[in-house]
N, CA and C atoms as an extended XYZ file, in Angstrom:
357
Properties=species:S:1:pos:R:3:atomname:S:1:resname:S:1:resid:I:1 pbc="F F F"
N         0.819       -1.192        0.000 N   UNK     1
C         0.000        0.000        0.000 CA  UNK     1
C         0.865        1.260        0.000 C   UNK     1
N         1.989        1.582        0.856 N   UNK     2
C         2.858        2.530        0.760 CA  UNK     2
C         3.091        3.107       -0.625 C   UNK     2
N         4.132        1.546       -1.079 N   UNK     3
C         4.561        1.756       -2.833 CA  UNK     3
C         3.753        2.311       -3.648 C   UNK     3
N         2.360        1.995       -3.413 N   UNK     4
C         0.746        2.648       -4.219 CA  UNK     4
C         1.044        3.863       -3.947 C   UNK     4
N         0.925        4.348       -2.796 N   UNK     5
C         0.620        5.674       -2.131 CA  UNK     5
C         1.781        6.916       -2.826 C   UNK     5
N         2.777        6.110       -2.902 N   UNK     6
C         4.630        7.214       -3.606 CA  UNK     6
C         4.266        7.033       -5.154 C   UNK     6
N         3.654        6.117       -5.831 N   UNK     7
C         3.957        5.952       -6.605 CA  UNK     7
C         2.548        6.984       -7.693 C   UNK     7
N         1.714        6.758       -6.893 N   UNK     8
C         0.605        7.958       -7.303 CA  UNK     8
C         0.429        9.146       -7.101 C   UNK     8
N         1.963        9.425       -5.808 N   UNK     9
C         2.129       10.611       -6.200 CA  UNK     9
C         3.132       11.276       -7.410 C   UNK     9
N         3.880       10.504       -7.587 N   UNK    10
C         4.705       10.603       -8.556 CA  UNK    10
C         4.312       11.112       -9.891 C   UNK    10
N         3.389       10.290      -10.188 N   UNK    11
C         2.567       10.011      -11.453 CA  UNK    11
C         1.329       11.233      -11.428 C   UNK    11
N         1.484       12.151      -10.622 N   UNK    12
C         0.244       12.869      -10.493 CA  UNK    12
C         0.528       14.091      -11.365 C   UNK    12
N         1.390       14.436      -12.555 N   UNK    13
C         2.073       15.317      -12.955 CA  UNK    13
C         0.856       16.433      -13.818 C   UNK    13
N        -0.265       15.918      -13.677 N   UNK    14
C        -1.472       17.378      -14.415 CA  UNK    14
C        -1.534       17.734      -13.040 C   UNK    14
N        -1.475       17.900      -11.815 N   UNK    15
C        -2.197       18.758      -10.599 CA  UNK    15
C        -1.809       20.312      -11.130 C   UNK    15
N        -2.315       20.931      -10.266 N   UNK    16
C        -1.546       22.866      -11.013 CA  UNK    16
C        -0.956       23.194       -9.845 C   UNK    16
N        -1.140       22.560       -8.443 N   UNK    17
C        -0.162       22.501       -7.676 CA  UNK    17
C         0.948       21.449       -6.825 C   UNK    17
N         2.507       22.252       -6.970 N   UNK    18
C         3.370       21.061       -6.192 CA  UNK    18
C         2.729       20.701       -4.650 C   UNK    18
N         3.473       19.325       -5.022 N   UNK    19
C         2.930       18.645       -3.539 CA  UNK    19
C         3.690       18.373       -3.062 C   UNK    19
N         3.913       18.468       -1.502 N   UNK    20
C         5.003       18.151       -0.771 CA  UNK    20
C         4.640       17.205        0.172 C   UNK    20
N         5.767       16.122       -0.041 N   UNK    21
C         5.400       15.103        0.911 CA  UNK    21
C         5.698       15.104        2.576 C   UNK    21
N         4.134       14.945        3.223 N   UNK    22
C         4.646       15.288        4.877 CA  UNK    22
C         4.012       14.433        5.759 C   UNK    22
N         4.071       14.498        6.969 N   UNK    23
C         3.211       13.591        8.182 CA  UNK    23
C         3.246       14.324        9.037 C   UNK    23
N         1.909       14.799        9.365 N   UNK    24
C         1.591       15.539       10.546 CA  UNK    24
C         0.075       15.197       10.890 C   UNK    24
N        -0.626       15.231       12.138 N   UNK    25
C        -1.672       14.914       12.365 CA  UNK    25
C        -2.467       16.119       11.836 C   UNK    25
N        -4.158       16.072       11.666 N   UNK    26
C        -4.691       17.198       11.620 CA  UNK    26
C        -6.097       16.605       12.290 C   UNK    26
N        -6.893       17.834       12.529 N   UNK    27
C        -8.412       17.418       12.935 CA  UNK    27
C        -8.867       17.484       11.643 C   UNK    27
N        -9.650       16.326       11.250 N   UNK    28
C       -10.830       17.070       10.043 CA  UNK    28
C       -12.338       16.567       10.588 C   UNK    28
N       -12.998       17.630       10.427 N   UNK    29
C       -14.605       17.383       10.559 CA  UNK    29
C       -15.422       17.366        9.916 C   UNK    29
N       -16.062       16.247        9.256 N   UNK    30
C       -16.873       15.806        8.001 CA  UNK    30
C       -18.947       15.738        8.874 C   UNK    30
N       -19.168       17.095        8.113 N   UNK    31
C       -21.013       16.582        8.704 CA  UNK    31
C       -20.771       16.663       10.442 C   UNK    31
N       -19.921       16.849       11.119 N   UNK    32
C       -20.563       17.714       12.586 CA  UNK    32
C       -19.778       16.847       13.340 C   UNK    32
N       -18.924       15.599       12.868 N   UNK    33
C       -17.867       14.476       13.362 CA  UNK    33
C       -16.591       15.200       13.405 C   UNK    33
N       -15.770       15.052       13.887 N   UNK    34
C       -14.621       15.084       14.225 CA  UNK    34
C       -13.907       14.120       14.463 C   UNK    34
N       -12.691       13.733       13.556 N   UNK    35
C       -11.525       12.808       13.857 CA  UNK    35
C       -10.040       13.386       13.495 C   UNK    35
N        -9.190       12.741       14.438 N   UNK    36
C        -7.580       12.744       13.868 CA  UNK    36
C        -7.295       11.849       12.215 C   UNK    36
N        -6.870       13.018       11.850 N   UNK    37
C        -6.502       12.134       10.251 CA  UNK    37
C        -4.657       12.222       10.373 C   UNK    37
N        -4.190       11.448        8.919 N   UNK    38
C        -2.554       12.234        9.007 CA  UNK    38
C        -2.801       12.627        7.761 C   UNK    38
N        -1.948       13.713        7.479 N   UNK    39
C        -1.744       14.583        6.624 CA  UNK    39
C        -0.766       14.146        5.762 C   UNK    39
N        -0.624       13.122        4.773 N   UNK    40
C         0.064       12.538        4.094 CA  UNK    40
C         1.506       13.553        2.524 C   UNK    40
N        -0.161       14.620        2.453 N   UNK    41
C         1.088       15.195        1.077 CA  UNK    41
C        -0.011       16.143        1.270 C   UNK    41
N         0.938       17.610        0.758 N   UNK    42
C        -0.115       19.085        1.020 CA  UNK    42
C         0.352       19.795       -0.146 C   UNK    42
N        -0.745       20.591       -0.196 N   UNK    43
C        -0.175       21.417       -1.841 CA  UNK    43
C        -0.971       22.758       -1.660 C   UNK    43
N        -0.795       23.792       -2.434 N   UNK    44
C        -1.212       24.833       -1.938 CA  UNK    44
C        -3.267       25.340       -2.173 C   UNK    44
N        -3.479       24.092       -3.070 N   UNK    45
C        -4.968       23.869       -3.429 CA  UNK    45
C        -5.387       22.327       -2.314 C   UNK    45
N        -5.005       21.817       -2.052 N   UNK    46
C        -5.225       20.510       -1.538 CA  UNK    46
C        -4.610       19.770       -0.555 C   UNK    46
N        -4.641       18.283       -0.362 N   UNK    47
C        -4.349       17.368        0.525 CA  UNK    47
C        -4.432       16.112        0.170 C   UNK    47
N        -3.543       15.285        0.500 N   UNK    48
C        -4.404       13.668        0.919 CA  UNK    48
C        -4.357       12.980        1.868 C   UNK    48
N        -4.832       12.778        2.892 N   UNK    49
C        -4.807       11.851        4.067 CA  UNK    49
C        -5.569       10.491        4.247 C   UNK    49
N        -5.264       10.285        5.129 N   UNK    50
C        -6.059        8.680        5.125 CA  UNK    50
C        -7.284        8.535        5.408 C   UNK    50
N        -7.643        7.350        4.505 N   UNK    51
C        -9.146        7.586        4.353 CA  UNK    51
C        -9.816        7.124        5.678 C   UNK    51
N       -11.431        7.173        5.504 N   UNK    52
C       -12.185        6.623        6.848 CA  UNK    52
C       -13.433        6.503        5.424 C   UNK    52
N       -14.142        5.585        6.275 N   UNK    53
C       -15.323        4.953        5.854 CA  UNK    53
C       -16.291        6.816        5.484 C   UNK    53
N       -16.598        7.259        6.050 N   UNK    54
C       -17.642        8.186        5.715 CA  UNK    54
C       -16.875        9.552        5.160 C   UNK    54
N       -15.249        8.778        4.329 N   UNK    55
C       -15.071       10.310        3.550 CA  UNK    55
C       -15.545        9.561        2.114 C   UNK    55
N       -16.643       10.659        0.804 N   UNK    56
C       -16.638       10.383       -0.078 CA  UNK    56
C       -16.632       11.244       -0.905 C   UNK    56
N       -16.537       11.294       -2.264 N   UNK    57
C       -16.504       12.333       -3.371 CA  UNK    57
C       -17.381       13.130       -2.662 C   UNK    57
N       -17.247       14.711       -2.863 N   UNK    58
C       -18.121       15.668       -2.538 CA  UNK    58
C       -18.722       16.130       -1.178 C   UNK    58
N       -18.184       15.499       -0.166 N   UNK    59
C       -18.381       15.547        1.060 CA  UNK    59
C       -17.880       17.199        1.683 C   UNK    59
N       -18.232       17.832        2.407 N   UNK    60
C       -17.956       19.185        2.722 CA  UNK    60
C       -16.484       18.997        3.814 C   UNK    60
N       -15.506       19.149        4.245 N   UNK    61
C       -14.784       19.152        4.866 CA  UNK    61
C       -14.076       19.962        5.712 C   UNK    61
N       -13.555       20.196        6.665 N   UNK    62
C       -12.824       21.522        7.784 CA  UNK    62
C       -11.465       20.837        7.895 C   UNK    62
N       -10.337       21.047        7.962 N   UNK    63
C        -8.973       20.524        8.388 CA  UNK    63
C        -8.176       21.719        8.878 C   UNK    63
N        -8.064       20.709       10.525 N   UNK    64
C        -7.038       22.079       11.029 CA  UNK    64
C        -6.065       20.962       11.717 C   UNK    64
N        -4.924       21.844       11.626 N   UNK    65
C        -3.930       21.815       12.481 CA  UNK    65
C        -3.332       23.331       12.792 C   UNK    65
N        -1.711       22.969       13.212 N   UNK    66
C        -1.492       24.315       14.250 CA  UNK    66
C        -1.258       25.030       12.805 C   UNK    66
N        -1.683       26.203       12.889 N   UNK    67
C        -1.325       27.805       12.039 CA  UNK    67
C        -2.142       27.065       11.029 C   UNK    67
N        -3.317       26.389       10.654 N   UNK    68
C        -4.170       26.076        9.648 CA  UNK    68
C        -5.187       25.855        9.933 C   UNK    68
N        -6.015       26.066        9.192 N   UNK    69
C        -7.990       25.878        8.979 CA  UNK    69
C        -7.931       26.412        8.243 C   UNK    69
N        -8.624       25.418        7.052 N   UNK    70
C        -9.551       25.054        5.825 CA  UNK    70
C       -10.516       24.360        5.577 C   UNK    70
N       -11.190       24.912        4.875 N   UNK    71
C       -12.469       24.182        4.506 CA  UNK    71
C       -12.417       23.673        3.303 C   UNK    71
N       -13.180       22.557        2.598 N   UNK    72
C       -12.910       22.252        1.662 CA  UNK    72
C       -13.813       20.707        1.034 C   UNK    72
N       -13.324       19.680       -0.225 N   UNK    73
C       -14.211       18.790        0.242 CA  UNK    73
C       -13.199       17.962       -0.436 C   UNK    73
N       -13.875       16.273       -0.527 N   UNK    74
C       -13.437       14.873       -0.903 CA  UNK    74
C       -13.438       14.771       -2.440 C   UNK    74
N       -12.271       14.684       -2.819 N   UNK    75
C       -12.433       14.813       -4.217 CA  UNK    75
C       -12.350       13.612       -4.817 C   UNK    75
N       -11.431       12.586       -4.003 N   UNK    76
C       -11.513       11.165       -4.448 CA  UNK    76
C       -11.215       10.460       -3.289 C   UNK    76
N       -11.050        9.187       -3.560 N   UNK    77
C       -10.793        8.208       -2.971 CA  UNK    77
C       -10.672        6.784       -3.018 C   UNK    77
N        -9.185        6.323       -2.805 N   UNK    78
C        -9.058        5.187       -3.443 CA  UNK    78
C        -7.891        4.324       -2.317 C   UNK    78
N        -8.107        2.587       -2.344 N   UNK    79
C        -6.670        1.959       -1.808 CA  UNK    79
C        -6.460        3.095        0.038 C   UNK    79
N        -7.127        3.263        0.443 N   UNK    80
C        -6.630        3.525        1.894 CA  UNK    80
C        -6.667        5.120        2.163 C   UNK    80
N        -6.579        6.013        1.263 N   UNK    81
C        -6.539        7.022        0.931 CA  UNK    81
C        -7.040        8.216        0.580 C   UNK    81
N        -8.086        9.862        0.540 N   UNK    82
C        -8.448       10.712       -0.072 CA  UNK    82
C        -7.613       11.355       -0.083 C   UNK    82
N        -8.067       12.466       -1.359 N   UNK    83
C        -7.701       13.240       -1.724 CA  UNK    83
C        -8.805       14.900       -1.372 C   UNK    83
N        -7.974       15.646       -1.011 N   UNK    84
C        -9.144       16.848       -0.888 CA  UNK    84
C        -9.138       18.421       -1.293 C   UNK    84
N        -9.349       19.112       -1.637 N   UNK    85
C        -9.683       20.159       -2.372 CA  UNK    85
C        -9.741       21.264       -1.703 C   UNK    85
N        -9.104       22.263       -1.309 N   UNK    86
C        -8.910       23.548       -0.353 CA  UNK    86
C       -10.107       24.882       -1.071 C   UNK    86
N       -11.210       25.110       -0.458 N   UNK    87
C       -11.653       25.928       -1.035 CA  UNK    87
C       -10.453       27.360       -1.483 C   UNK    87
N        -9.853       27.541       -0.797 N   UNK    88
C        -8.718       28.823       -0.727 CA  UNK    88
C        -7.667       28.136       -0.807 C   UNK    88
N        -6.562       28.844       -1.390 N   UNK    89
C        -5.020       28.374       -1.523 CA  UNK    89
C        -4.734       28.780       -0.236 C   UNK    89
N        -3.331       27.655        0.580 N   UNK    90
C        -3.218       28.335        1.608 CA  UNK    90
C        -1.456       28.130        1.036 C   UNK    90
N        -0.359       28.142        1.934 N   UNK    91
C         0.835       28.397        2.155 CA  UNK    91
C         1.158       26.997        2.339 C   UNK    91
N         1.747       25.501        1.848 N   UNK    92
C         1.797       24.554        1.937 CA  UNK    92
C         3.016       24.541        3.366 C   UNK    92
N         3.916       25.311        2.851 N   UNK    93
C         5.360       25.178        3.494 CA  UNK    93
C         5.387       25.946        4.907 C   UNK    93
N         4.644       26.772        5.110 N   UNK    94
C         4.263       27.394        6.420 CA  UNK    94
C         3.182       26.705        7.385 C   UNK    94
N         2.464       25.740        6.275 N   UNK    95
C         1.595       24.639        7.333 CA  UNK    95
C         2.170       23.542        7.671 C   UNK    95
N         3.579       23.120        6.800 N   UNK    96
C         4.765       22.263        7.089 CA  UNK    96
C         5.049       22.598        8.483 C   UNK    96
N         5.780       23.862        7.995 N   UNK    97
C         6.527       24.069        9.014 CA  UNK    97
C         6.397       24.290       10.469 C   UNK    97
N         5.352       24.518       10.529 N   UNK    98
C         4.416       24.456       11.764 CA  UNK    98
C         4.152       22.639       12.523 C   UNK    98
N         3.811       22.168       11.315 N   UNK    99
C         3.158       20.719       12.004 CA  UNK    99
C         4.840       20.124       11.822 C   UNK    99
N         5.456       19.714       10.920 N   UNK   100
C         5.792       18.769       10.780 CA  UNK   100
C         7.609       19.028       10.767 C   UNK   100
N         8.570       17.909       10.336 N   UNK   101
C        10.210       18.868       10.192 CA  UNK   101
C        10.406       18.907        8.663 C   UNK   101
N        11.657       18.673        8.398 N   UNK   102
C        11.568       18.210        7.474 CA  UNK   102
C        10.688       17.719        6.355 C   UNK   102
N        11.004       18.826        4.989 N   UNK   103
C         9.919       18.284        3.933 CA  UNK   103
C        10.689       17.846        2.614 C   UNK   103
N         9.504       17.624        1.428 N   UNK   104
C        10.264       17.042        0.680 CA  UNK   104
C         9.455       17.146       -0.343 C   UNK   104
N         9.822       17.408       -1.555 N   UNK   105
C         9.200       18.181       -3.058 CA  UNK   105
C         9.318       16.858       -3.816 C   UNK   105
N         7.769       16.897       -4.779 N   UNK   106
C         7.958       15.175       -4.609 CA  UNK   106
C         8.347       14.851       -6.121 C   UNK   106
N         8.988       16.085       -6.857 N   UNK   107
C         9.597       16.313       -7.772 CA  UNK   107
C        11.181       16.472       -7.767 C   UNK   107
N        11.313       16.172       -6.833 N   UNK   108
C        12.687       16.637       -6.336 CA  UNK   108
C        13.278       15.290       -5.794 C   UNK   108
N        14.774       14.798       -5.696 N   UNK   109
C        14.880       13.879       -4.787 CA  UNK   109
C        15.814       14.846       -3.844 C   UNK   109
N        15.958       15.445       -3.757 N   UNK   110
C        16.582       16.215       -2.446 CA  UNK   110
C        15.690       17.026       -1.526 C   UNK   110
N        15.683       16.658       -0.154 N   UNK   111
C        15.050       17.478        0.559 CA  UNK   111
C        15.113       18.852        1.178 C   UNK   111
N        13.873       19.351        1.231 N   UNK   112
C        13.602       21.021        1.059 CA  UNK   112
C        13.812       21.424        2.768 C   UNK   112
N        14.202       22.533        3.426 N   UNK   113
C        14.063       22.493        4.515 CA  UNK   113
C        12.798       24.012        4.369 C   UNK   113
N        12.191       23.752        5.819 N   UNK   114
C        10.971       24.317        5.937 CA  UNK   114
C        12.008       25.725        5.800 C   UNK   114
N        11.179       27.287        5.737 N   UNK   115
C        11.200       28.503        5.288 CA  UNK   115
C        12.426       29.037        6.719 C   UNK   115
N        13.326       29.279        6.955 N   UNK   116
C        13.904       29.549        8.076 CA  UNK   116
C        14.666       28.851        8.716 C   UNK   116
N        14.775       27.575        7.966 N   UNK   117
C        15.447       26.590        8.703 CA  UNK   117
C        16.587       26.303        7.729 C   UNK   117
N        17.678       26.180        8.496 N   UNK   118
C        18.847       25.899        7.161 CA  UNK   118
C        19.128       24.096        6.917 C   UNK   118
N        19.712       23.921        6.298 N   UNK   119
C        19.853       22.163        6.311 CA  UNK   119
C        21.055       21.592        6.604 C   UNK   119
């Protein structure tokens, strides 16, 4: 499932935004529920984290973590996984850098250090 997970991001080369690969927890609240998701890969339109039974296409969505909240919805879902849709662009690398260390451009094989941080 991993290999699936790198390998579709790889292959994702029409998005209009880069995605950076990360792990950080977030809250998301789907319909008035609340759960811990992880925050798998972030981009400045979107997300994908791990799926749960009641995320589906078109579903309305909230995702916060620290220095973030967005709203937004389920754009797909497949193999363990959604994908989700940021009503607003936010700052990918400043919501990194907040949740998580170390990031990584998934176009890149060298890793990026968050905005302030040297490597």
């Amino acid at each position: 499932m991993v290999e699936a997970f790198y390998e579709r991001l790889r292959k994702a080369d029409r998005r209009r935004h880069p995605r950076f690969i990360t792990s950080f927890k977030g809250r998301l609240t789907c319909e008035g529920e609340s759960r811990t998701v992880v925050v798998g890969d972030l981009s400045s339109g979107g997300a994908m984290i791990e799926d749960h039974p009641d995320f589906w296409p078109g579903r309305k969505v909230e995702l916060r973590a620290k220095k973030f909240h967005v709203h937004g919805q389920v754009r797909w879902k497949k193999d363990g996984i959604c994908g989700l849709s940021f009503d607003k662009s936010i700052d990918p690398l400043l919501v990194i850098e907040a949740n998580a260390g170390e990031i990584k451009n998934i176009w890149s094989d060298e890793g990026i250090a968050p905005v302030g941080i040297d490597k």
